[in-house]
VEXTORKE-306062 format. One record per residue (C-alpha): z negated, y, x negated; residue number from 1. Coordinates in steps of 0.02 Angstrom, whole numbers, m for minus. Example, Ala and Ser with C-alpha at 12.3 -4.5 7.8 and 13.67 -1.06 7.14 Angstrom:
<sites>
(site (m390,m225,m615),1)
(site (m357,m53,m684),2)
</sites>
This chain:
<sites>
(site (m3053,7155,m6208),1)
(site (m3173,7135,m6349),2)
(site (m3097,7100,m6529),3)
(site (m3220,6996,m6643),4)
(site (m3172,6899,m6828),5)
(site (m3166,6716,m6773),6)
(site (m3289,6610,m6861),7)
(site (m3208,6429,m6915),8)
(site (m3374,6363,m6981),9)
(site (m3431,6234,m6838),10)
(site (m3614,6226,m6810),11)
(site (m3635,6044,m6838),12)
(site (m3499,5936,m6912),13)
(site (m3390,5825,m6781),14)
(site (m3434,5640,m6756),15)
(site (m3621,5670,m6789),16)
(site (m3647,5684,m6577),17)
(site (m3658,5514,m6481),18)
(site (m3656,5503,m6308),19)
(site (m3724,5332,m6258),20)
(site (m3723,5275,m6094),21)
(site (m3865,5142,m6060),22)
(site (m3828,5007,m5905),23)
(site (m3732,5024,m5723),24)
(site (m3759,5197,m5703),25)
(site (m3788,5275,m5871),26)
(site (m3575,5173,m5898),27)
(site (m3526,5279,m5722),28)
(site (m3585,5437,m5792),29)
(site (m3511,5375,m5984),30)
(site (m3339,5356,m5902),31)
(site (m3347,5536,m5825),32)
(site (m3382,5635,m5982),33)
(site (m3253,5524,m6056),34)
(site (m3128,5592,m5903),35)
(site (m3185,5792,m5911),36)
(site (m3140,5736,m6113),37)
(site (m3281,5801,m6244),38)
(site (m3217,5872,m6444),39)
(site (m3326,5804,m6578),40)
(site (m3433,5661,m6501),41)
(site (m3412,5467,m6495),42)
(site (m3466,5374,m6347),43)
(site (m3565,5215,m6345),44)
(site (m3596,5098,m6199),45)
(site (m3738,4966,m6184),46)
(site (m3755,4861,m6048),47)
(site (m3826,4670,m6010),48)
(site (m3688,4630,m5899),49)
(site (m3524,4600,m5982),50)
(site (m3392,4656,m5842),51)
(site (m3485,4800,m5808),52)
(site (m3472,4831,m6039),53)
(site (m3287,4782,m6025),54)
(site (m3233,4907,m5884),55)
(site (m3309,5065,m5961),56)
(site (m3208,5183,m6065),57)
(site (m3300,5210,m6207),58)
(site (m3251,5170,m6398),59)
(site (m3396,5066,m6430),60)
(site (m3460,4950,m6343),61)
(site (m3631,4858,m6382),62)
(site (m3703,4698,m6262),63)
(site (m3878,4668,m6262),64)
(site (m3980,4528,m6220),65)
(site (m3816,4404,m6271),66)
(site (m3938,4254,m6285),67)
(site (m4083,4299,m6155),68)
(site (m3959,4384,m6010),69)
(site (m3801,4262,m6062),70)
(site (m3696,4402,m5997),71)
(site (m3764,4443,m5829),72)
(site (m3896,4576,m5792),73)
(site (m4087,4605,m5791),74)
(site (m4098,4566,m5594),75)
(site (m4213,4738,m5605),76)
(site (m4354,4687,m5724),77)
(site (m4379,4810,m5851),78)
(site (m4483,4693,m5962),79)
(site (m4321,4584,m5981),80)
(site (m4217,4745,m6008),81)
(site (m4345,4785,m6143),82)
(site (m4313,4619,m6231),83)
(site (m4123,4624,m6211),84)
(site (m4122,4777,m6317),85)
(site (m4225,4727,m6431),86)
(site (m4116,4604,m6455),87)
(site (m3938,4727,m6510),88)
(site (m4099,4823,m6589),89)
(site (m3983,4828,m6777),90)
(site (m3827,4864,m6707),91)
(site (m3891,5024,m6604),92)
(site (m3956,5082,m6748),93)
(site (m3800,5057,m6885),94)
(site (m3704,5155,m6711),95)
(site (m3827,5298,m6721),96)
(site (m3858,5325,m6919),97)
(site (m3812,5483,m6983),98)
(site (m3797,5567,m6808),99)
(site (m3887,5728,m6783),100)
(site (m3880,5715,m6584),101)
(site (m3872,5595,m6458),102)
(site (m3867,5596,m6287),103)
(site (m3941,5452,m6176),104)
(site (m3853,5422,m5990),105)
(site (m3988,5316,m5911),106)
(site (m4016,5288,m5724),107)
(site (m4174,5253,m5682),108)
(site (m4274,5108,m5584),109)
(site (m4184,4945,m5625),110)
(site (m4208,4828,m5769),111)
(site (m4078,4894,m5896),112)
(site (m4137,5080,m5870),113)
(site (m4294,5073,m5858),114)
(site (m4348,4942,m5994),115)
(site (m4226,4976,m6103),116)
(site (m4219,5178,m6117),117)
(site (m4359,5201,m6217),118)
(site (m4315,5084,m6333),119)
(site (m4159,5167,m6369),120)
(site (m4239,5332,m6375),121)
(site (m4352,5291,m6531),122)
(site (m4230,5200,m6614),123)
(site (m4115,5361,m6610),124)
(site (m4262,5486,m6647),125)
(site (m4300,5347,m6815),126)
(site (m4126,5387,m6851),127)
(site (m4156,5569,m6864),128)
(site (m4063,5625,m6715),129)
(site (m4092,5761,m6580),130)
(site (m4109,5669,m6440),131)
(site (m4076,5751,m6268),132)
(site (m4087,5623,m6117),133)
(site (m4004,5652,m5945),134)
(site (m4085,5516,m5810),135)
(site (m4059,5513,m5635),136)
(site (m4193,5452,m5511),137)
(site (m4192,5332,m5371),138)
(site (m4160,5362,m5194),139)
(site (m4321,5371,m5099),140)
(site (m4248,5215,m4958),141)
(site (m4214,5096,m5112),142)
(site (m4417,5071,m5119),143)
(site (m4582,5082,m5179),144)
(site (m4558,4962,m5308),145)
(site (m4410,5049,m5400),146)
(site (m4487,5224,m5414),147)
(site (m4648,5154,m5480),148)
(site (m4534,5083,m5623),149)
(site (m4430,5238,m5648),150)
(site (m4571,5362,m5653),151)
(site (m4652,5240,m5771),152)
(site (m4512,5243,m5873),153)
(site (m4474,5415,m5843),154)
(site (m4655,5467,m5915),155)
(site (m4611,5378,m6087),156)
(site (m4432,5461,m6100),157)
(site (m4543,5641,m6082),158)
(site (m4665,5598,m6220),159)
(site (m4515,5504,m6338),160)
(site (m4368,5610,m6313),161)
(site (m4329,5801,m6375),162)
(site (m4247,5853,m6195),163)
(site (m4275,5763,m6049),164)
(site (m4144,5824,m5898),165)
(site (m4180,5728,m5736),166)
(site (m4070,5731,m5567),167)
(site (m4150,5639,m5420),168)
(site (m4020,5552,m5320),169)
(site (m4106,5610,m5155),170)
(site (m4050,5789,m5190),171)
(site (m3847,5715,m5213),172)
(site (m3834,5798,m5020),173)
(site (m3856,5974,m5117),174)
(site (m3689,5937,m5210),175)
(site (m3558,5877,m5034),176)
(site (m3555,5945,m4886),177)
(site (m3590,5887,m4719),178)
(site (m3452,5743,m4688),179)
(site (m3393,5704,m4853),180)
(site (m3424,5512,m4890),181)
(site (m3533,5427,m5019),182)
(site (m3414,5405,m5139),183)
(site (m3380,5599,m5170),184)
(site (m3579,5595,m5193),185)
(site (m3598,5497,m5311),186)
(site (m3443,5583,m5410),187)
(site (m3527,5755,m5391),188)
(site (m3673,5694,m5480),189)
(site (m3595,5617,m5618),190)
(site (m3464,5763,m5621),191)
(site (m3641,5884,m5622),192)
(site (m3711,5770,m5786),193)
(site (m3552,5780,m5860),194)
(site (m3508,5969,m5861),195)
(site (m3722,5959,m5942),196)
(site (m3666,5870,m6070),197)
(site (m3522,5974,m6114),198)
(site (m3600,6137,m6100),199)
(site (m3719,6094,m6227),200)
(site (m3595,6003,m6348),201)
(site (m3488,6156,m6335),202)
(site (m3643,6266,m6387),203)
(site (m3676,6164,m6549),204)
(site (m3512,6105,m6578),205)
(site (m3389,6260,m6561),206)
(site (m3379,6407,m6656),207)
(site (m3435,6564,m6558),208)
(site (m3431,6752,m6566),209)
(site (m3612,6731,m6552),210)
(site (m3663,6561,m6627),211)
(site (m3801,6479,m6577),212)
(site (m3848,6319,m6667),213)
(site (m3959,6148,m6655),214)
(site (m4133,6264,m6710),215)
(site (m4106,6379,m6575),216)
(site (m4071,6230,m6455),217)
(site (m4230,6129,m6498),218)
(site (m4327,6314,m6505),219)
(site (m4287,6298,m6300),220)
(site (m4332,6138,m6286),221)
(site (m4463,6096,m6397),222)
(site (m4621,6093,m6252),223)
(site (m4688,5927,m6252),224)
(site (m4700,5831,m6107),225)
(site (m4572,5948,m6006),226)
(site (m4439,5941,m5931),227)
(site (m4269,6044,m5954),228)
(site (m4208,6161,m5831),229)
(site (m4005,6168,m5818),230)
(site (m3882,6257,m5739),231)
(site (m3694,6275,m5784),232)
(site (m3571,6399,m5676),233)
(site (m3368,6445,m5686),234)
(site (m3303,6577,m5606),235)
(site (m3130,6653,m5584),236)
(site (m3042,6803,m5525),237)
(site (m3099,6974,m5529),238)
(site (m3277,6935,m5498),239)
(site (m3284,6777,m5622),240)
(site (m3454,6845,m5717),241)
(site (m3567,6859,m5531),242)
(site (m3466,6712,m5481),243)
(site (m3529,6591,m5625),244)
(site (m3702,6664,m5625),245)
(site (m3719,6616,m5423),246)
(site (m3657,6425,m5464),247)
(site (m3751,6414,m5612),248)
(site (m3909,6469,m5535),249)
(site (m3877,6362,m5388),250)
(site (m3883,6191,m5470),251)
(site (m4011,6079,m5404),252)
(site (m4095,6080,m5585),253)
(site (m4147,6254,m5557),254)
(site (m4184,6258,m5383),255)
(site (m4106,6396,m5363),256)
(site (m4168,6492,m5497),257)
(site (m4355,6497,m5437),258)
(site (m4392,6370,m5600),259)
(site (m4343,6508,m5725),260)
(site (m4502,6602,m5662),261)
(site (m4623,6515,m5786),262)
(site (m4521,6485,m5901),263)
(site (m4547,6552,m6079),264)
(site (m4398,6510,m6180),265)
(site (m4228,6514,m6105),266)
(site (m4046,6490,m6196),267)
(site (m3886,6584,m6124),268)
(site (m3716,6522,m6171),269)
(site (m3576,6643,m6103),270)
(site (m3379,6561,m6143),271)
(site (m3249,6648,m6095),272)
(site (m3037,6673,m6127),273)
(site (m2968,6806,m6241),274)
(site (m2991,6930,m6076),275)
(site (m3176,6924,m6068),276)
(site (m3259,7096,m6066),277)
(site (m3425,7165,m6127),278)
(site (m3458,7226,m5961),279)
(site (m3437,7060,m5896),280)
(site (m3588,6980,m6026),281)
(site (m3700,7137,m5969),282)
(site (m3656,7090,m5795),283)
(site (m3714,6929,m5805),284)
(site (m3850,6957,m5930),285)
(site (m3915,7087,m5801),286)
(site (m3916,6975,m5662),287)
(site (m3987,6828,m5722),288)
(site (m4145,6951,m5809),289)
(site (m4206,6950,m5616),290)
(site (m4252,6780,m5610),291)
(site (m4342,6751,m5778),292)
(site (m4501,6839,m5852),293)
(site (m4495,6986,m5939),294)
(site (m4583,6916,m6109),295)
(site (m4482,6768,m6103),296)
(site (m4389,6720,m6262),297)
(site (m4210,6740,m6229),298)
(site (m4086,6656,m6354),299)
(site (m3913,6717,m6325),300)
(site (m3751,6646,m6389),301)
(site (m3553,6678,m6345),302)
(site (m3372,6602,m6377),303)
(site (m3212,6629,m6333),304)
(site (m3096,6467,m6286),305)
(site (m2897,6501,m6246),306)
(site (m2911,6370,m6143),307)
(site (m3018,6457,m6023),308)
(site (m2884,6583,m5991),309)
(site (m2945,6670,m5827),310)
(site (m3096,6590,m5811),311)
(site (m3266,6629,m5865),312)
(site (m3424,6501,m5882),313)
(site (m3607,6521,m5916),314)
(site (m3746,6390,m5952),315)
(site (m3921,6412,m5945),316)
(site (m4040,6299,m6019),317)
(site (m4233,6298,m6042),318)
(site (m4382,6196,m6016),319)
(site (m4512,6185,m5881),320)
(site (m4708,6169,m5952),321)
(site (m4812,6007,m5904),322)
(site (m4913,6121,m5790),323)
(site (m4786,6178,m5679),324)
(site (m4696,6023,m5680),325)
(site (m4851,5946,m5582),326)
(site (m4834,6076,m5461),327)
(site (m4637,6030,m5427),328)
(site (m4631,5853,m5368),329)
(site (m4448,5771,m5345),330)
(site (m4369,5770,m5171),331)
(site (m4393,5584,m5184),332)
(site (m4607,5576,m5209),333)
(site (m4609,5694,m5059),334)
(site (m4491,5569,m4951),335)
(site (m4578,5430,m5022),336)
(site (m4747,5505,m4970),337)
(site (m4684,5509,m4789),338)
(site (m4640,5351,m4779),339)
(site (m4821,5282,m4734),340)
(site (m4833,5396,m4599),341)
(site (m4678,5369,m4530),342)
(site (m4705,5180,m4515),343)
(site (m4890,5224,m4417),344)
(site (m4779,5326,m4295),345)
(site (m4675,5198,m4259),346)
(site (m4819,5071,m4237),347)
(site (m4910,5203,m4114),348)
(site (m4729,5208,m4023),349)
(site (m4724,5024,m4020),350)
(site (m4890,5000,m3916),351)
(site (m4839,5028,m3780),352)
(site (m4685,4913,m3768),353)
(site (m4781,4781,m3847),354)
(site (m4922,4794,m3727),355)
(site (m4886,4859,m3567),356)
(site (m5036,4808,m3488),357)
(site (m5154,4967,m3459),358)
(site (m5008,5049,m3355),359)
(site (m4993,4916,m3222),360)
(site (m5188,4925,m3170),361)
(site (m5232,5096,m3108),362)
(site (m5409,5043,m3061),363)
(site (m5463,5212,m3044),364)
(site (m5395,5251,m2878),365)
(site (m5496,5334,m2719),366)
(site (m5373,5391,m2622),367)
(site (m5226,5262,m2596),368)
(site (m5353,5177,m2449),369)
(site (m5352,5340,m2333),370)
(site (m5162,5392,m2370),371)
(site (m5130,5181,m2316),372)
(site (m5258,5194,m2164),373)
(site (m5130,5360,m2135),374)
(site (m4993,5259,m2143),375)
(site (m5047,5146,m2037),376)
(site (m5095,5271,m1906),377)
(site (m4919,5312,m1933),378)
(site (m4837,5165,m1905),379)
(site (m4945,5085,m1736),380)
(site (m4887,5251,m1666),381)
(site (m4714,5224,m1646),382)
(site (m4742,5060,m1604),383)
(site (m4854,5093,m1455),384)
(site (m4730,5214,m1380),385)
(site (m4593,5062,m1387),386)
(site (m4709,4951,m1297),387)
(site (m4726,5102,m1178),388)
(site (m4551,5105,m1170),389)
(site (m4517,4930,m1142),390)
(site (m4662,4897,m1004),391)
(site (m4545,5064,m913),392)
(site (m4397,4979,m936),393)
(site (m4452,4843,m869),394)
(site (m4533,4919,m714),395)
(site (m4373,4998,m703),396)
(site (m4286,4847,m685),397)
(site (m4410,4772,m553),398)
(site (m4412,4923,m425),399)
(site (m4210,4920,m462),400)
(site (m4229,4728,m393),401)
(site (m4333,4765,m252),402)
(site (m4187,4917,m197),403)
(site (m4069,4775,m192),404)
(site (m4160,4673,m87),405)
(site (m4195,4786,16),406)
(site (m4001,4846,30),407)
(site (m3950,4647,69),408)
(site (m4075,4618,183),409)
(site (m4015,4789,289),410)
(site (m3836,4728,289),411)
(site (m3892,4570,333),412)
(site (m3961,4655,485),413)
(site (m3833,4771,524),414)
(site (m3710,4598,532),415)
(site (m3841,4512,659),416)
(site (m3835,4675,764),417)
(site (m3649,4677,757),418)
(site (m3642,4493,815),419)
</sites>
């Protein structure tokens, strides 16, 4: 066990992090960070549609678009989510004065997400805040329409916001296995957002053996127009420090790990109980060196938490250059791509049942006439040997006439004689 002076100074005073959730799905993933519980943050929500605002957990609660929406939502048009927000624009930013970060919840696609995300983002960053936003994107089957106006949106939230962590939802299958239903999901993504969200407000927030504060995190993240790689891992047991590198690395944000290869600034947080070793943190460190490059910057920062008892966690953030990020499409453009030439399959199968004309006329034929002239050969055959049969038969029967004639006409004799 390693002995270090605790350090009581916090980073970054409490109540300067906000955690806003923006619309139906930003509130979902709101209400989970609220459940996992968060030290040192408030929690906004902001939503057109009241009973959606009145259901979520959080503290505050602001409605936009009171007189445009009258309560009810943005039926998906981002231009009217634009204006609701515009609307609440003073409140949002009394909520957000004096905060020094502030993370956005946003889901992507519809009217309140898309329309109004960006709004909120530069009213938080003409607050002065760090702004780190966590979007999901839209399945691939919910349609052309709503991933043109997510990755719209989703291009202003790169160029606006300090951090930009995206999860498309047609990688959730990565997070459930096989049989497990749609609910679970959907709670595994939020659940993945959630434990992002924490990691990185216990890195600014809580004291550490190794501190690292808001310069190092915006030193990570500071690429424009990227996007941020992040992974988070527990582990327990003997082999806690392997075991929280492997689920770390295997988040769907990383891919893996194979993202960390270009990357040129990457932040380590190790937290651990009282227990945790230094041979544990060089374990890790060691193992997680093989999947970044060797002139990478690597910021590295550690804490203890009694709470963590046995257990032993590790989160790994950085950012992925405009470049590469070309080269790494979402699971959903490449499904979306498909789509087109999945629908001319189905029109080539189609053909056929829709016309099944060509099959029926085989003109091209030359030899059904001599295998029918065959046939008919065949057939006279048999039937000339049962009129060859009959005309015996009935010969037969004639010459078996005459014997009986000839038999009566003896006896017929033979009874003269005798008379």
């Amino acid at each position: 066990m390693i002995d270090y002076p605790r350090n009581s100074q916090q980073t970054i005073p409490e109540s300067s992090v906000k955690i806003v959730g923006l619309g139906g799905a930003g509130s979902n993933m709101l209400d989970r960070v609220a459940l996992d519980g968060i030290e040192g943050a408030e929690l906004l929500s902001l939503n057109t549609d009241v009973r959606t605002l009145n259901g979520t957990v959080a503290g505050e609660k602001i409605q936009l678009g009171r007189n445009l929406t009258k309560g009810l939502g943005t039926g998906g048009d981002p231009e009217l989510g634009e204006k609701a927000i515009l609307e609440a624009e003073d409140e949002i930013r009394d909520s957000l004065r004096d905060r020094q970060i502030v993370f956005v919840c946003v889901g992507l696609g519809g009217g309140s997400g898309s329309g109004a995300a960006p709004v909120l983002v530069r009213l938080a960053r003409e607050a002065g805040a760090f702004v780190v936003v966590f979007a999901t994107m839209p399945f691939a089957f919910e349609g052309r329409r709503r991933r043109t106006q997510a990755e719209e949106s989703l291009n202003q939230l790169a160029v606006l916001s300090n951090a930009l962590v995206t999860f498309d939802n047609g990688r959730m299958g990565e997070l459930v296995l096989p049989k497990q239903g749609v609910h679970e999901a959907f709670s595994a993504a939020d659940r993945m957002i959630s434990d992002s969200i924490t990691a990185v407000g216990r890195l600014v927030l809580r004291p550490g053996l190794i501190n690292v504060g808001l310069d190092e995190l915006i030193s990570a993240l500071k690429t424009t127009r990227s996007r941020c790689l992040f992974g988070s891992g527990l582990g327990r047991g003997e082999n806690r420090a392997q075991s929280a590198l492997k689920a770390a690395l295997n988040s769907p944000l990383l891919d893996r790990g194979s993202l960390l290869e270009d990357a040129t600034t990457v932040l380590v947080h190790i937290c651990g109980g009282d227990d945790m070793t230094l041979y544990e943190v060089e374990l890790l460190m060691q193992g997680l060196t093989k999947y970044i490059p060797e002139d990478a910057h690597l910021l590295f920062g550690a804490a203890t938490d009694q709470q963590m008892k046995d257990a032993l966690s590790v989160t790994i953030i950085s950012a992925l250059p405009e470049d590469r990020l070309q080269a790494v499409p979402f699971v959903g453009e490449i499904e979306a791509d498909k789509e087109p030439v999945a629908e001319e399959v189905t029109k080539e199968e189609e053909v056929p049942v829709i016309e099944p004309e060509p099959e029926p006329e085989p003109e091209p034929e030359p030899e059904p006439e001599p295998e029918d002239e065959a046939l008919g050969f065949i057939e006279e055959e048999p039937k000339g040997l049962e009129d060859e049969e009959v005309e015996e038969s009935s010969e037969g029967k004639i010459d078996d006439d005459l014997e009986e004639e000839s038999l009566e006409e003896e006896d017929i004799d033979l009874e003269v004689d005798d008379l």
